[in-house]
N, CA, C and O atoms as a printed pandas DataFrame, in Angstrom:
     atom_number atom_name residue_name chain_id  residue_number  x_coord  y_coord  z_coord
0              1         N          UNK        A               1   84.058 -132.710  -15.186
1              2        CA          UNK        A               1   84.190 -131.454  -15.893
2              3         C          UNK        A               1   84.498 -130.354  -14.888
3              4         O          UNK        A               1   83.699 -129.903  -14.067
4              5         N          UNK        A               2   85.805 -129.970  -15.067
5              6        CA          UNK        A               2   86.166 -128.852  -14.143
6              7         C          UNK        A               2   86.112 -127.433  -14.933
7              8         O          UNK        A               2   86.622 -126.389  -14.527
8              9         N          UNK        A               3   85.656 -127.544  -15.699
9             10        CA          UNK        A               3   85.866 -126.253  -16.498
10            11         C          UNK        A               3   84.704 -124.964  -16.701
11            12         O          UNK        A               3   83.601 -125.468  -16.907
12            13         N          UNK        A               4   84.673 -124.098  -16.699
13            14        CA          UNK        A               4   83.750 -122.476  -16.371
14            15         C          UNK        A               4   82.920 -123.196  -17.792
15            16         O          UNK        A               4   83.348 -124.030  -18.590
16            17         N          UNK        A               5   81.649 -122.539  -17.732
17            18        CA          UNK        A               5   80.381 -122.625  -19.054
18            19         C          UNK        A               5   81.399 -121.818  -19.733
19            20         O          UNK        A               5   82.143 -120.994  -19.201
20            21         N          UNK        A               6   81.335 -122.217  -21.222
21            22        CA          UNK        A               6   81.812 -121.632  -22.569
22            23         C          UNK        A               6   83.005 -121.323  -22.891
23            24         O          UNK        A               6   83.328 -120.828  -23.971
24            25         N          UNK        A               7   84.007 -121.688  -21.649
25            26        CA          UNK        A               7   85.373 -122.496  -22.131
26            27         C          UNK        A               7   85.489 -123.335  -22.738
27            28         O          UNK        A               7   84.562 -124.134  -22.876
28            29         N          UNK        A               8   86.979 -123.529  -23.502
29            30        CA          UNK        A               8   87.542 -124.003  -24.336
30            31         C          UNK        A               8   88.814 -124.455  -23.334
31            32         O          UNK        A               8   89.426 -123.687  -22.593
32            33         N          UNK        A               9   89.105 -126.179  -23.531
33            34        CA          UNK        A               9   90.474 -126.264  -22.933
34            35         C          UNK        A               9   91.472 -126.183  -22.869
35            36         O          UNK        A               9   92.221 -127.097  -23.213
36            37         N          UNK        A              10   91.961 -124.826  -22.306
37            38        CA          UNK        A              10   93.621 -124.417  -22.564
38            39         C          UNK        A              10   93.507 -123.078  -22.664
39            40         O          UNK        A              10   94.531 -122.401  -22.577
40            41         N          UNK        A              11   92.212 -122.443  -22.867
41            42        CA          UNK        A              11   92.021 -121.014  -23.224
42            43         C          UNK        A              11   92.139 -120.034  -22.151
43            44         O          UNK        A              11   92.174 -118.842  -22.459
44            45         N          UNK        A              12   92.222 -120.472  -20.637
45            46        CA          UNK        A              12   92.152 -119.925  -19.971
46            47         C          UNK        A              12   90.785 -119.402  -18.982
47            48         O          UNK        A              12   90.826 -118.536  -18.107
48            49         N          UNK        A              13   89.872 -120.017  -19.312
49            50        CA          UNK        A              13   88.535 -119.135  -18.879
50            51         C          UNK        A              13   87.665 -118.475  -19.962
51            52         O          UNK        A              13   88.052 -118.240  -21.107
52            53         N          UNK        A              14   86.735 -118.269  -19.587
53            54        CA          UNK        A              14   85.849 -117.177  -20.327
54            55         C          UNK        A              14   85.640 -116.188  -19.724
55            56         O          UNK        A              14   85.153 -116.198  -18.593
56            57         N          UNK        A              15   86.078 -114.781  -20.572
57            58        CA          UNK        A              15   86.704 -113.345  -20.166
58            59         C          UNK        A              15   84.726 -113.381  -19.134
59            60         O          UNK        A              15   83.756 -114.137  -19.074
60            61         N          UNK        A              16   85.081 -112.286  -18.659
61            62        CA          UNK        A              16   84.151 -111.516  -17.797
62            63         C          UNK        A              16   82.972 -110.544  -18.928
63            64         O          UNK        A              16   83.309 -110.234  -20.071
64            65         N          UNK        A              17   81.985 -110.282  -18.497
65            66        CA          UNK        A              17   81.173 -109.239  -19.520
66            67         C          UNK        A              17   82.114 -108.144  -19.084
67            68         O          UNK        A              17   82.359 -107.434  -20.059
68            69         N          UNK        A              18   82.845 -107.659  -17.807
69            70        CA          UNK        A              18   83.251 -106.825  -17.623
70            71         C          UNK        A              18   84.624 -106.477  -18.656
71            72         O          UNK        A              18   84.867 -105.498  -19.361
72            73         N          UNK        A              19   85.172 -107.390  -18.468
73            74        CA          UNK        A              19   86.978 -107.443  -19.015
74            75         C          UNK        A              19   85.954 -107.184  -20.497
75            76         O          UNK        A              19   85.834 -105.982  -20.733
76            77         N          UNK        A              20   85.322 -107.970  -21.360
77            78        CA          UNK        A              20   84.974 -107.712  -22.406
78            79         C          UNK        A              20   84.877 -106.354  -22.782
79            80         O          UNK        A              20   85.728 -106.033  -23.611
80            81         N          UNK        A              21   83.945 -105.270  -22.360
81            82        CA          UNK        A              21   83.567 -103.925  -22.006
82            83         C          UNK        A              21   84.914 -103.169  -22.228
83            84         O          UNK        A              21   85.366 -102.449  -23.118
84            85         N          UNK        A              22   85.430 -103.723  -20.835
85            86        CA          UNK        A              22   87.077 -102.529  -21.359
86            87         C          UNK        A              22   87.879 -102.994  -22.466
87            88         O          UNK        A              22   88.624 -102.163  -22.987
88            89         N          UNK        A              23   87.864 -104.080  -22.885
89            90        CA          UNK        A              23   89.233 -104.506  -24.054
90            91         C          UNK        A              23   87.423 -103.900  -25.514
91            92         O          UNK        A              23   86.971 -103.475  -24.451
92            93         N          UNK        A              24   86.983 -103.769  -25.955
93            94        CA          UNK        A              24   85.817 -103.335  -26.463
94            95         C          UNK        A              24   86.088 -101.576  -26.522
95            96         O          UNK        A              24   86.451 -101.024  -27.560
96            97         N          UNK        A              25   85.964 -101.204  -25.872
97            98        CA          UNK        A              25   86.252  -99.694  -25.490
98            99         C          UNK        A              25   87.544  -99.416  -25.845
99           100         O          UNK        A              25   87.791  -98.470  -26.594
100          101         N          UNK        A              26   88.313 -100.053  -25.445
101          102        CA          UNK        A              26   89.464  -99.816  -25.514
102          103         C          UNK        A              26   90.119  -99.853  -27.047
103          104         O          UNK        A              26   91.063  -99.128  -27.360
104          105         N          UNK        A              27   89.693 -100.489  -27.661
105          106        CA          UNK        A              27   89.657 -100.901  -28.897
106          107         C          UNK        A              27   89.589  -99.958  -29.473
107          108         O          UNK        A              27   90.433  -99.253  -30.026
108          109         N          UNK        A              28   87.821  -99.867  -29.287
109          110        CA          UNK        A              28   87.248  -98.810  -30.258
110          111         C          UNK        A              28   87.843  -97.411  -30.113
111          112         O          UNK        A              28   87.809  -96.676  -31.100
112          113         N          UNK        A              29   88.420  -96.947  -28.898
113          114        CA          UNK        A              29   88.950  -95.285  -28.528
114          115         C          UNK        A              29   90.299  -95.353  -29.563
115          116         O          UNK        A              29   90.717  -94.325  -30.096
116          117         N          UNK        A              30   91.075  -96.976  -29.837
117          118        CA          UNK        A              30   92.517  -96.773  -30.192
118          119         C          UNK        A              30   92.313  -96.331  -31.706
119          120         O          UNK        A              30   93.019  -95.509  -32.290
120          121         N          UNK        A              31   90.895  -97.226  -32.405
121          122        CA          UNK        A              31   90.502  -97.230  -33.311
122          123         C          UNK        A              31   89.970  -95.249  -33.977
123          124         O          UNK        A              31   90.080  -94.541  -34.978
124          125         N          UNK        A              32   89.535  -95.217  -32.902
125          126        CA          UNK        A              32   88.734  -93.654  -33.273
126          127         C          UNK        A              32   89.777  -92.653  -33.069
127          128         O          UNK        A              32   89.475  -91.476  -33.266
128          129         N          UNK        A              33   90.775  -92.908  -32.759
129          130        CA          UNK        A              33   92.109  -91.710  -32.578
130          131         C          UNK        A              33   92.683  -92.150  -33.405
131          132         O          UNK        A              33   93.588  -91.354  -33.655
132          133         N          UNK        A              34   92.749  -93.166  -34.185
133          134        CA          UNK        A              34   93.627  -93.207  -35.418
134          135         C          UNK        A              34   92.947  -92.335  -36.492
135          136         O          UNK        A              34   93.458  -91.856  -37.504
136          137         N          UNK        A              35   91.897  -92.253  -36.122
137          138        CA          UNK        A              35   90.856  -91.171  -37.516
138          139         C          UNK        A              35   90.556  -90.125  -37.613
139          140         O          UNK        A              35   90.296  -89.452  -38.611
140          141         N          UNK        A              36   90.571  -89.761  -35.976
141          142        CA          UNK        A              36   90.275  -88.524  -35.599
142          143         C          UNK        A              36   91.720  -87.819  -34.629
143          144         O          UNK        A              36   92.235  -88.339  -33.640
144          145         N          UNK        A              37   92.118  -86.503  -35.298
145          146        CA          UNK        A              37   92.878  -86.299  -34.242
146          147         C          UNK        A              37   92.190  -84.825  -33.258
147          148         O          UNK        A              37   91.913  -83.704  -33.687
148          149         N          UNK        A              38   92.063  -85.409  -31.743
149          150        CA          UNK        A              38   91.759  -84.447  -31.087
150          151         C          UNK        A              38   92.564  -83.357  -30.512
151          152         O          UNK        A              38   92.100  -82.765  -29.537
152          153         N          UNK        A              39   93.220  -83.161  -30.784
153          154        CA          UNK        A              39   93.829  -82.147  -30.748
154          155         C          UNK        A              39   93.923  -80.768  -31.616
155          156         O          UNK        A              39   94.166  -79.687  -31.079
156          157         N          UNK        A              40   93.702  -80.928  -33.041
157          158        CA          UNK        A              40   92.776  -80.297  -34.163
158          159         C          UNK        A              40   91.698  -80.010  -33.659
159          160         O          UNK        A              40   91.188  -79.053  -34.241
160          161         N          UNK        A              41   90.776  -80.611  -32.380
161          162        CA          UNK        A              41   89.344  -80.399  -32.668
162          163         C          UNK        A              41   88.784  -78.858  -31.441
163          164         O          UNK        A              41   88.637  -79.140  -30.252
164          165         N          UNK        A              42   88.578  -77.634  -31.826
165          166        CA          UNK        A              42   88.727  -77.004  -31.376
166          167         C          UNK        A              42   87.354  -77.049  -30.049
167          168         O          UNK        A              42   87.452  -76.390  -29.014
168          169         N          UNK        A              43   86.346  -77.803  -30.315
169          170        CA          UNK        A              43   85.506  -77.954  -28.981
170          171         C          UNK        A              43   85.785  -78.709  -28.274
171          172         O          UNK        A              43   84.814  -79.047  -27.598
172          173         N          UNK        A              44   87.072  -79.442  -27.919
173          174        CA          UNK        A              44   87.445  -80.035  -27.335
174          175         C          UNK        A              44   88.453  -80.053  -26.226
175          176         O          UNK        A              44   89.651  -80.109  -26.503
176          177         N          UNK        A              45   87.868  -79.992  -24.493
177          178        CA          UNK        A              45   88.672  -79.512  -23.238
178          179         C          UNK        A              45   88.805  -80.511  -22.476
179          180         O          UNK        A              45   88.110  -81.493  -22.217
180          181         N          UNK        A              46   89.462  -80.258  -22.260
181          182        CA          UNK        A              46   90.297  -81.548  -20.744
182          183         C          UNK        A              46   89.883  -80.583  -19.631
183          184         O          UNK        A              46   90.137  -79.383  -19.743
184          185         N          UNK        A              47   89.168  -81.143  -18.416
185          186        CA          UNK        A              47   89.252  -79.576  -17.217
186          187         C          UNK        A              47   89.954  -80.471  -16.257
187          188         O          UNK        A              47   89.972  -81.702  -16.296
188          189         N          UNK        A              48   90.476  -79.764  -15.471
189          190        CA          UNK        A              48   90.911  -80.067  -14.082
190          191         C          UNK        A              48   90.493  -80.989  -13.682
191          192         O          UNK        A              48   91.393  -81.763  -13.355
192          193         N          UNK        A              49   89.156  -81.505  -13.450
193          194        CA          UNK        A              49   89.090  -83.490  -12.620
194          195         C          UNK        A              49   89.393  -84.243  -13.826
195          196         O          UNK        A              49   89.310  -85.413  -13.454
196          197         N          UNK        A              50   89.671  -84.237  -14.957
197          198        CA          UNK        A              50   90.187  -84.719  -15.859
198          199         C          UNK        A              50   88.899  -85.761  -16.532
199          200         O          UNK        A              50   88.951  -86.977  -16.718
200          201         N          UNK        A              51   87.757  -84.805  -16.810
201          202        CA          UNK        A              51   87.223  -85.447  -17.780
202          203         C          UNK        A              51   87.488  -84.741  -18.860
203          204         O          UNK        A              51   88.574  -84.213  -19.096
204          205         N          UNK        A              52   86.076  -84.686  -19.867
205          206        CA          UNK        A              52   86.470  -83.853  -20.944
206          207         C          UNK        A              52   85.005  -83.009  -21.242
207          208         O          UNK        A              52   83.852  -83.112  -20.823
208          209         N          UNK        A              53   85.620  -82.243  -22.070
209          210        CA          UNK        A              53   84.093  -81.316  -22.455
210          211         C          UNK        A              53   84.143  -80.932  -23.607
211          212         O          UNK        A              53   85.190  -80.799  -24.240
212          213         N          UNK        A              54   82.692  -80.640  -24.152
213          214        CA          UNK        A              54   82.245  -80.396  -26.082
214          215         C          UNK        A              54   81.980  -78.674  -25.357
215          216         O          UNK        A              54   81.024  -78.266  -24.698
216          217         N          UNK        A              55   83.026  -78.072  -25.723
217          218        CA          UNK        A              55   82.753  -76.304  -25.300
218          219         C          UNK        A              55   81.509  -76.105  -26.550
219          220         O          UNK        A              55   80.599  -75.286  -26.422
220          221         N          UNK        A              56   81.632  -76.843  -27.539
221          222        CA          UNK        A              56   80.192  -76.772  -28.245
222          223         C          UNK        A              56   78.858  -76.977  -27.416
223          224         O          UNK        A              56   77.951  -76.148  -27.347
224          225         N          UNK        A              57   78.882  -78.048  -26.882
225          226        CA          UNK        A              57   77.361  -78.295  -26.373
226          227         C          UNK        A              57   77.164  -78.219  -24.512
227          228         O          UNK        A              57   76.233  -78.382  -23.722
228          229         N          UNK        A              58   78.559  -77.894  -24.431
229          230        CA          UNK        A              58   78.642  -77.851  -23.079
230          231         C          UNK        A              58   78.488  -79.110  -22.050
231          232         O          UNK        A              58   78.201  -78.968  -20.862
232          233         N          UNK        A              59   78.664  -80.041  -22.525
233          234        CA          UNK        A              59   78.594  -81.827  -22.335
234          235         C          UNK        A              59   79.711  -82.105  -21.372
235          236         O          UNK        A              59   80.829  -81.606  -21.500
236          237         N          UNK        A              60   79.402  -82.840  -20.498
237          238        CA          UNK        A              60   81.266  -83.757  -20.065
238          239         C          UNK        A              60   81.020  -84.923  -20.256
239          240         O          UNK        A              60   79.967  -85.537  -20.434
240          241         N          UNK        A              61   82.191  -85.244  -20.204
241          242        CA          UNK        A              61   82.132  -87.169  -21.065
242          243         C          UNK        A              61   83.667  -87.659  -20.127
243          244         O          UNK        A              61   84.805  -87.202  -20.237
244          245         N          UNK        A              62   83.204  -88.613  -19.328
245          246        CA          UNK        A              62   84.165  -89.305  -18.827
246          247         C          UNK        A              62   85.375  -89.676  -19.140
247          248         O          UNK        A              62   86.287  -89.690  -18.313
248          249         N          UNK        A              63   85.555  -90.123  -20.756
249          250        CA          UNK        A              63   86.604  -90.646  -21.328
250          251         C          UNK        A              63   86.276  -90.402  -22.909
251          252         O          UNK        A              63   85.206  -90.225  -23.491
252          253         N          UNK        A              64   87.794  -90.469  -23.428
253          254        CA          UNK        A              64   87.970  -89.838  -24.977
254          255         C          UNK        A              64   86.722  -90.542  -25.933
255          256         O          UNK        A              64   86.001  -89.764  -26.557
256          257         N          UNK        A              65   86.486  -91.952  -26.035
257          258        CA          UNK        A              65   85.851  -92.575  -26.765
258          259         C          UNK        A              65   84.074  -92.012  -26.064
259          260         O          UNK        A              65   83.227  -92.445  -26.846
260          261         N          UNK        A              66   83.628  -91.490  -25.283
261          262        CA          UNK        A              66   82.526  -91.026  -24.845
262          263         C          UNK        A              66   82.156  -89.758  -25.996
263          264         O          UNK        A              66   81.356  -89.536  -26.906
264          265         N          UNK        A              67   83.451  -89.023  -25.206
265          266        CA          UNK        A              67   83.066  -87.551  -26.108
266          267         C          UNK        A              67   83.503  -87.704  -27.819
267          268         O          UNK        A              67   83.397  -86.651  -28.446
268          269         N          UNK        A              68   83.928  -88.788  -28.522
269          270        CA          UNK        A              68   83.911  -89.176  -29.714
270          271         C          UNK        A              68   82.841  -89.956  -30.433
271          272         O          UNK        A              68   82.454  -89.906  -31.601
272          273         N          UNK        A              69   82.363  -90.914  -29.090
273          274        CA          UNK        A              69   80.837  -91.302  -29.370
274          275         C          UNK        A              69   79.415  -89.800  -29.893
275          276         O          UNK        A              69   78.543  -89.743  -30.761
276          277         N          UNK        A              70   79.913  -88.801  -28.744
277          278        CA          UNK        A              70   79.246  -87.778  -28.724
278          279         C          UNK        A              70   79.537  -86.577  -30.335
279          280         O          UNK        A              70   78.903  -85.568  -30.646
280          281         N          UNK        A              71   80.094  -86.889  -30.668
281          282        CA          UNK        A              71   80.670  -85.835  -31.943
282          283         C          UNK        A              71   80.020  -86.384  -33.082
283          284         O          UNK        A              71   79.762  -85.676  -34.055
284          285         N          UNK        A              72   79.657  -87.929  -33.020
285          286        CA          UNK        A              72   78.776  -88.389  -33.872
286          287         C          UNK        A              72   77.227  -88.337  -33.475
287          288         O          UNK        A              72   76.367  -88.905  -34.149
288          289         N          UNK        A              73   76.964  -87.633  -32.367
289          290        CA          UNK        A              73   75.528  -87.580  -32.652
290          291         C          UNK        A              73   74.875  -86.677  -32.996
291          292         O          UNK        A              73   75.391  -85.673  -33.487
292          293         N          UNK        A              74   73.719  -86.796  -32.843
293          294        CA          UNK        A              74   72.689  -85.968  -32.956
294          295         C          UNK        A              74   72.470  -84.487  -32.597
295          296         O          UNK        A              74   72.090  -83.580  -33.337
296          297         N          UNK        A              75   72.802  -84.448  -31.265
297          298        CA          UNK        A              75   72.985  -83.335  -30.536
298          299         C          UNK        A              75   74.180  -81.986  -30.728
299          300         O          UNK        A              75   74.081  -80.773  -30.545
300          301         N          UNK        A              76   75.237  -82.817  -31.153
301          302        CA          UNK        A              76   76.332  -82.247  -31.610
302          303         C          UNK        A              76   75.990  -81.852  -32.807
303          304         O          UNK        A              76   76.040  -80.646  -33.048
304          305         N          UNK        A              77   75.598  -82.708  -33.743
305          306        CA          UNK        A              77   75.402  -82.354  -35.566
306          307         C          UNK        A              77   74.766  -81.355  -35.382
307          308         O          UNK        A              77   75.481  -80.360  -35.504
308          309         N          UNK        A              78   73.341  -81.045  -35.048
309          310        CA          UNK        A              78   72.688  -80.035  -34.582
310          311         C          UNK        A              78   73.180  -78.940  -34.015
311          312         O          UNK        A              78   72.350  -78.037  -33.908
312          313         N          UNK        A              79   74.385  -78.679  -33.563
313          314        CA          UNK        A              79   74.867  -77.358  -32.676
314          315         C          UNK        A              79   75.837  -76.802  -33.853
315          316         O          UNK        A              79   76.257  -75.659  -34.030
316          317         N          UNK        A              80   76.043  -77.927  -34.560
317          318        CA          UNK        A              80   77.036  -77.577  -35.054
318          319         C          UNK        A              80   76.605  -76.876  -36.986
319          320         O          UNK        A              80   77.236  -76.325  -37.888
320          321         N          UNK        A              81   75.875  -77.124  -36.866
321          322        CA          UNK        A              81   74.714  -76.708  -38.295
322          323         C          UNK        A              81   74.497  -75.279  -37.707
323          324         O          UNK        A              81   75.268  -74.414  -38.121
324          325         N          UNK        A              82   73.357  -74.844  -36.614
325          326        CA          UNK        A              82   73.177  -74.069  -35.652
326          327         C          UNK        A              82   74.542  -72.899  -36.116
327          328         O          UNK        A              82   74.637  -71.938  -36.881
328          329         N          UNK        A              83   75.342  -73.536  -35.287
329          330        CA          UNK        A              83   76.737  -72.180  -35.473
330          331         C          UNK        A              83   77.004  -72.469  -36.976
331          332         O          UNK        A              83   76.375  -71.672  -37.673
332          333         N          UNK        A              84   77.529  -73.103  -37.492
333          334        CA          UNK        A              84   77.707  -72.735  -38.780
334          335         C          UNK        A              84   76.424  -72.109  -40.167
335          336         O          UNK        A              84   76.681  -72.146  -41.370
336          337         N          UNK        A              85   75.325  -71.672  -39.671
337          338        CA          UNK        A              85   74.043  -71.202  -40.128
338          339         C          UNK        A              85   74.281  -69.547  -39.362
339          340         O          UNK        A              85   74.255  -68.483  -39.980
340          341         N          UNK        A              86   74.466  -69.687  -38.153
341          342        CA          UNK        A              86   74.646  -68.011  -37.478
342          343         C          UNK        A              86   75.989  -67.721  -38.108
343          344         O          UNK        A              86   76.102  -66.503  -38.242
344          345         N          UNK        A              87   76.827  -68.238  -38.454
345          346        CA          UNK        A              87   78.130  -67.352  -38.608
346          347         C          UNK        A              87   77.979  -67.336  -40.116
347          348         O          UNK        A              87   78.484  -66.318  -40.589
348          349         N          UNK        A              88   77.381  -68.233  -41.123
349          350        CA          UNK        A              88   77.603  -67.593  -42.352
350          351         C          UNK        A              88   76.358  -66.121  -42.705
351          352         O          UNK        A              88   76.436  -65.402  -43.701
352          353         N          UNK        A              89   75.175  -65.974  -41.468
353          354        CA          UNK        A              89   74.449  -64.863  -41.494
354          355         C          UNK        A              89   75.752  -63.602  -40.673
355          356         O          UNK        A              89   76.220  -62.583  -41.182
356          357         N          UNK        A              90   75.981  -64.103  -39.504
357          358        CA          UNK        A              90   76.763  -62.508  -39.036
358          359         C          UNK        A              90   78.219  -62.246  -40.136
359          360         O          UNK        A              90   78.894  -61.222  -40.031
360          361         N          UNK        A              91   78.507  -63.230  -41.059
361          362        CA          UNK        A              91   79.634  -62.709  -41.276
362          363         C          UNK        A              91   78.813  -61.612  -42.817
363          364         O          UNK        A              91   77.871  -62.000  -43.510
364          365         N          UNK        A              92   79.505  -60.341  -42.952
365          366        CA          UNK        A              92   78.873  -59.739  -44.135
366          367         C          UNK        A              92   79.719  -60.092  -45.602
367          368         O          UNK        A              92   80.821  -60.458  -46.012
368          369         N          UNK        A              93   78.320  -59.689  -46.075
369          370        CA          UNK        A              93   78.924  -60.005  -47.830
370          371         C          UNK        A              93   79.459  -58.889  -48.190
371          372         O          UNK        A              93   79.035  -57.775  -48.498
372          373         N          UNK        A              94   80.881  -59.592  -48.059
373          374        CA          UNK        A              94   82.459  -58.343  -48.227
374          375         C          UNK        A              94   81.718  -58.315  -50.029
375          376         O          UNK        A              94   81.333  -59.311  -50.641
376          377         N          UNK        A              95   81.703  -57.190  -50.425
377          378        CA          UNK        A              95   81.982  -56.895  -52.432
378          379         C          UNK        A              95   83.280  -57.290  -53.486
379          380         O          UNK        A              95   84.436  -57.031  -53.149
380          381         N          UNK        A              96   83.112  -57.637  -54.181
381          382        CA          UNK        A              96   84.232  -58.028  -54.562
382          383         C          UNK        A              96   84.921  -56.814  -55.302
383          384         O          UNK        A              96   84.326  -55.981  -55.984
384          385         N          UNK        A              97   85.880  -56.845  -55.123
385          386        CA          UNK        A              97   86.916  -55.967  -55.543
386          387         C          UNK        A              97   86.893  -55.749  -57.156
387          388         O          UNK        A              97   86.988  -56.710  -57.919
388          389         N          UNK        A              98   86.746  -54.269  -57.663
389          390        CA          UNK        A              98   86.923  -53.918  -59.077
390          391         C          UNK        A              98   88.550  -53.971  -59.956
391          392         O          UNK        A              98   89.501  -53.211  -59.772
392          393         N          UNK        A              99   88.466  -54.980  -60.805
393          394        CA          UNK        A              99   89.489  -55.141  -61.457
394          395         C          UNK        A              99   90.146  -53.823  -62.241
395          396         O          UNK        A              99   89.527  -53.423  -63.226
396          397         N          UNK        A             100   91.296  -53.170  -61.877
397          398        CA          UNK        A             100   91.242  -51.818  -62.336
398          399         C          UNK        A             100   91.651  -52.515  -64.162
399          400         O          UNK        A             100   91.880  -53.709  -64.352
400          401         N          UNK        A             101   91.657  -51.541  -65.198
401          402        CA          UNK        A             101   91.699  -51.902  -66.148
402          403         C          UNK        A             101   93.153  -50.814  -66.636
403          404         O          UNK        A             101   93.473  -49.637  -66.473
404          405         N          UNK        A             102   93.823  -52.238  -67.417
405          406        CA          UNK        A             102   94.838  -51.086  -67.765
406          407         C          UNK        A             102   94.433  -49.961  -68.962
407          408         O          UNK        A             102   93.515  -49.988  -69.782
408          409         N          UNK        A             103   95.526  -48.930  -68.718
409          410        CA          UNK        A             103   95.425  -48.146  -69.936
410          411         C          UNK        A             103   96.327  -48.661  -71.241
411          412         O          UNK        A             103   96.297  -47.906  -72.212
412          413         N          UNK        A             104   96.994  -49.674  -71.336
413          414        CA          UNK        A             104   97.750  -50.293  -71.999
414          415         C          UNK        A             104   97.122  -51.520  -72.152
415          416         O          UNK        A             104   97.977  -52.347  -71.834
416          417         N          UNK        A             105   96.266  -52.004  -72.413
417          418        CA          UNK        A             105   95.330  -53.274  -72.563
418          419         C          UNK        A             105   94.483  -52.800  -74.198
419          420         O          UNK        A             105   94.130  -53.569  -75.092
420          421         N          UNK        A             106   94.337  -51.181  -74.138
421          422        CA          UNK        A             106   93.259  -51.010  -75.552
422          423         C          UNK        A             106   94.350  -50.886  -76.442
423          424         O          UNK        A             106   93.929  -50.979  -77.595
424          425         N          UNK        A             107   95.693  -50.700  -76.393
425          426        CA          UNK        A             107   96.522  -50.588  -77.148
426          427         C          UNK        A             107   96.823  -51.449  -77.634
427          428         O          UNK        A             107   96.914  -52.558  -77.107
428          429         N          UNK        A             108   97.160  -51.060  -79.255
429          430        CA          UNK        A             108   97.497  -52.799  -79.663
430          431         C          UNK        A             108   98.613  -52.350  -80.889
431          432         O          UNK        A             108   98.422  -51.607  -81.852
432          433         N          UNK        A             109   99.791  -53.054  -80.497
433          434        CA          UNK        A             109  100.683  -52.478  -81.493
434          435         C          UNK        A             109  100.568  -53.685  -82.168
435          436         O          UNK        A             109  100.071  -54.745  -81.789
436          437         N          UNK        A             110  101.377  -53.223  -83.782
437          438        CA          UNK        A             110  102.018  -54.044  -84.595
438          439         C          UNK        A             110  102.708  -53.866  -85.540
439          440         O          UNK        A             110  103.196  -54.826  -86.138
């Protein structure tokens, strides 16, 4: 038996936990940009060493599927309740506008 534990013959080997990890990731980031587009997402920065950042929570995340992992959690949901709770208090309750009434509305010909 010349063959690696949990090969199959002809298959080539059995991938690495590592190789697994990136084709896994890789997957899931191709998967989560088909659903999400970041570019729409306005807390969302690329800086100069080229990670990324939640200008919401002030986070960096190595790679796209990190900071998409991060938009589903906890921490984020929470910031994001947070600002949307302060901005529907600072914004004021505009009045609604009086419908003027015509003077040609009590008239009624026939």
């Amino acid at each position: 038996m010349d063959r690696e534990w949990g090969s199959k013959p002809g298959s080539g080997g059995a991938a690495s936990a590592q190789n697994e990890a990136i084709d896994r990731r890789e997957r899931l980031r191709r998967l989560a940009l088909e659903t999400i587009d970041l570019a729409k997402d306005p807390y969302f920065m690329r800086n100069h060493l080229g990670s990324y950042e939640c200008k919401l929570c002030l986070t960096l995340h190595n790679n796209e599927g990190n900071y998409l992992a991060h938009t589903q959690g906890k921490r984020h949901q929470t910031n994001l309740a947070k600002r949307a709770a302060r901005e529907a208090k600072d914004a004021p309750a505009l009045p609604q506008p009086n419908k003027r009434k015509s003077k040609l509305a009590g008239l009624v010909t026939g």
